[in-house]
N, C-alpha and C positions, 0 to 999 in steps of 0.2 A: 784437725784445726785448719780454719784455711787461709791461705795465702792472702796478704793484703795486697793490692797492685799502687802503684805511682800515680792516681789519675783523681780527680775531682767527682763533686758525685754528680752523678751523671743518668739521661734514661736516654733512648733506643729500642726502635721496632722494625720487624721486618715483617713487614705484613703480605701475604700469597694467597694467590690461590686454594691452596693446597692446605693453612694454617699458616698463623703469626706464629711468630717471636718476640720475648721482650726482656733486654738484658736492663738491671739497674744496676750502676755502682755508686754504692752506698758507704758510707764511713772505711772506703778501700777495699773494700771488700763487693766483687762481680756476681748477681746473681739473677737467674735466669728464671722466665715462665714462658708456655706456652696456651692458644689460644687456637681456637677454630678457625676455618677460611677466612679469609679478609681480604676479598676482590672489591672494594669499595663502587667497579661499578658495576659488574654485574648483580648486585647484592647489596648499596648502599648501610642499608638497616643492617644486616647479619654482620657486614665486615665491622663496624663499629662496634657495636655489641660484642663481635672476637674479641675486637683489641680492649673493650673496657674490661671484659671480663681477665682477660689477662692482668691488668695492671691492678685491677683488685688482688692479684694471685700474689702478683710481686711486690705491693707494698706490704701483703699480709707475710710477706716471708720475710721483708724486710723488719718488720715490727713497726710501720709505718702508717700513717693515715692516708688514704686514697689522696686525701688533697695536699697532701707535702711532696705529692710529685708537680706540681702545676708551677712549684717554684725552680724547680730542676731543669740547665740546658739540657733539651730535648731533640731528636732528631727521629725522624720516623720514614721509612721507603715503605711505600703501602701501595700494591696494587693496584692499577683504577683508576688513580689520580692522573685526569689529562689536565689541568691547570691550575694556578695559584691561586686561585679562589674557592675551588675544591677543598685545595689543605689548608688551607686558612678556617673553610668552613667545618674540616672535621677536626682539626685545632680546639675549634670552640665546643662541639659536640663531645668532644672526650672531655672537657674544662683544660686543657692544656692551654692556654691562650698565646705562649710563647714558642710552643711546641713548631719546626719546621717539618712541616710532612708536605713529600714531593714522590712521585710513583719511586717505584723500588727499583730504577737502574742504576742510579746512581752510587745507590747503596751495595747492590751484590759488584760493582765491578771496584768499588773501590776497595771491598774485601778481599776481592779475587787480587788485584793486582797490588796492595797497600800503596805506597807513596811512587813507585816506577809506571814507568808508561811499557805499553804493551797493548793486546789484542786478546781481547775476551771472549767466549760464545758462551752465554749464560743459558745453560741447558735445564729446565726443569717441567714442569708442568706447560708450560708455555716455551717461549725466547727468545732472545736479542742478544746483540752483536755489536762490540764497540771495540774502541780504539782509540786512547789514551798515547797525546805526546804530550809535547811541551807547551803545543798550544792551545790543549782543551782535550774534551773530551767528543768523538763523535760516536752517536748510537743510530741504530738501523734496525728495524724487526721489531717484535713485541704488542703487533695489534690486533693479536685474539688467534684462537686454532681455525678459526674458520678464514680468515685471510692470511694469514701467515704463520710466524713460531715456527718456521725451517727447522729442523729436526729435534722438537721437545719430543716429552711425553706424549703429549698428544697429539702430534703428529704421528709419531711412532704408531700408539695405538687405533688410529684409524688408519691406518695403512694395514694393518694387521686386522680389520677389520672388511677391509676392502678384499683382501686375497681369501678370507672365509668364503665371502659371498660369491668370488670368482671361483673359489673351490666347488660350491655348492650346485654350481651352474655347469659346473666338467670344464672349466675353462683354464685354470690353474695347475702349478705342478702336484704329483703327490707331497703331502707333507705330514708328518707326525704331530707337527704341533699345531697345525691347522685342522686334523681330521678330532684331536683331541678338545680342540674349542670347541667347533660345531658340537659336536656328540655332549660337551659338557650343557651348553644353551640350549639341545634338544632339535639339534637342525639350524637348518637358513631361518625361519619364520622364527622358533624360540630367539633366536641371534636378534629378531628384527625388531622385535617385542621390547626384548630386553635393552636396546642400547639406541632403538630410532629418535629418541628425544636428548642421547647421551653428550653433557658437557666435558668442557675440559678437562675436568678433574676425573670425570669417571671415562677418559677416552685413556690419558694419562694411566691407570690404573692397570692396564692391558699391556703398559711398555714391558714390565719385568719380564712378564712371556716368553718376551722376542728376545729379552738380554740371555735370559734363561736358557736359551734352544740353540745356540751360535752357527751350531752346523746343520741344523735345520734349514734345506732350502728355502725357504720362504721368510724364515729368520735373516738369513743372511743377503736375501737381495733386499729386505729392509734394512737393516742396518747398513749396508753397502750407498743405498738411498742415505741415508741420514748424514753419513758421512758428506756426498758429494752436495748437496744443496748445505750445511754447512762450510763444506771450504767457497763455495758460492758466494755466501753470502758475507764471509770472510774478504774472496778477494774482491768483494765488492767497497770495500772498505780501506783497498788498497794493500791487503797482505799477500807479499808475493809467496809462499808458501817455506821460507827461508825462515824468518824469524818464530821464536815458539810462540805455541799456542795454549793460552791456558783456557782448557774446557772445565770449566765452573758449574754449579746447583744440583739437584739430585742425577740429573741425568748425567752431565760432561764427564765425570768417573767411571762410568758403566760404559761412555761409547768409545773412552780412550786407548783399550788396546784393537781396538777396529781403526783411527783415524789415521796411521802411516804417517806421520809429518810429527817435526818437532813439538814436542809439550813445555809446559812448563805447571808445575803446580799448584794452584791456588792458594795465596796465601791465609787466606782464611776466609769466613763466612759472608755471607749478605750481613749479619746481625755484626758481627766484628767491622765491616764496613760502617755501619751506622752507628756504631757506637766512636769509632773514630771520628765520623763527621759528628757526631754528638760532642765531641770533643774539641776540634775546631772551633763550633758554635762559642764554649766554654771559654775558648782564649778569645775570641774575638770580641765578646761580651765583658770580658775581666773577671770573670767568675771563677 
């Protein structure tokens, strides 16, 4: 049986890269679906399509009609979205018309940190970097693997990427887990084949690798890398390296017993972020 919660009903998405999420709370009761990538801009058409397909999951689990969510305060962090005309426009695309959907930072750091201020590195597929006082919120990072995302996924995985090819060339040190990639791709050229048009997601997909191998030379002057452009990008945000730090999203778990400096936990999800600001919406509306 399960547990009813204190809360009104409510929808929330967190939409990635990598797949959505979408939590509904319905007659007290929290239930969740998920859904394929949903970078709205790499992929406008697919990431939509994720998240509608999702919300047909979660009304249908609900015992719901697809369109008794349109009445529901809604909150959505969705990948993609650089402006308010964006969410407004995939607002109306999903028929959500009240629906606020704004890119997904605000959502994973408000999970991360719930209602306290603090300093976040949202680590996953991509990444950004905030820092939550009393007078707002400031975010830094986050505009794609190819110009930034300091030590996501994919940054990880093309770095590990980059030391195959240096391998290949005699240029690099020996390493086990590098001589095991090549050999797996069938060389430099299979490697080049396989990954020369490779996105985020699938650069991303090469990080467990390097978490996997720790004492692995090559492993570990990457993750040593991830660390230091991390607290970089940190102290670029004014964190003198005193106060903790909570390393958040698939990755910030995996790079935490590497980072040497205080931690602090995550309070919970991108999608518990969005459902809380899903909630917000709900008092501010009277609902």
């Amino acid at each position: 049986m399960m547990n009813k919660i204190n809360r009104p009903d409510l929808l929330a998405v967190d939409g990635g890269g990598s797949g959505c999420r979408v939590a509904l709370v319905w007659q007290g009761i929290r239930l969740e679906a998920t859904g394929g990538p949903a970078n709205v801009f790499t992929d406008p058409e697919a990431g939509a399509a994720a998240i509608d397909e999702a919300l047909i999951h979660i009304a249908s689990k609900a015992g719901i009609r697809r369109r008794d969510l349109s009445a529901l305060p809604a909150y959505m962090g969705v990948a993609g979205v650089m402006t308010h005309a964006q969410g407004v426009a995939l607002a109306q695309r999903l028929r959500l018309p009240g629906a606020v959907i704004e890119d997904d930072r605000r959502a994973g750091v408000t999970g991360a940190l719930g209602a306290s201020d603090g300093v976040v590195a949202m680590l996953g597929t991509g990444s950004f970097f905030a820092r939550v006082t009393g007078e707002g919120m400031t975010v830094i990072g986050g505009w794609g693997h190819r110009f930034s995302d300091e030590g996501s996924g994919a940054w990880i995985g093309a770095r590990l990427l980059r030391a195959a090819f240096r391998a290949a060339d005699g240029r690099g040190p020996d390493s086990p887990l590098v001589a095991e990639f090549l050999d797996a791709h069938g060389g430099a050229l299979g490697l080049l084949r396989s990954h020369a048009t490779a996105g985020a997601e699938r650069l991303a997909a090469l990080a467990p690798a390097v978490f996997d191998a720790p004492e692995d030379p090559v492993a570990r002057v990457i993750l040593e890398a991830a660390v230091t452009t991390v607290k970089s990008a940190l102290a670029d945000l004014g964190w003198d390296g005193a106060d903790p730090v909570c390393l958040a999203g698939g990755i910030g778990p995996r790079l935490a017993p590497h980072f040497g400096a205080p931690l602090r936990p995550p309070e919970g999800s991108a999608l518990d972020g969005a459902l809380r600001l899903a909630e917000r919406l709900a008092q501010e509306r009277g609902a």
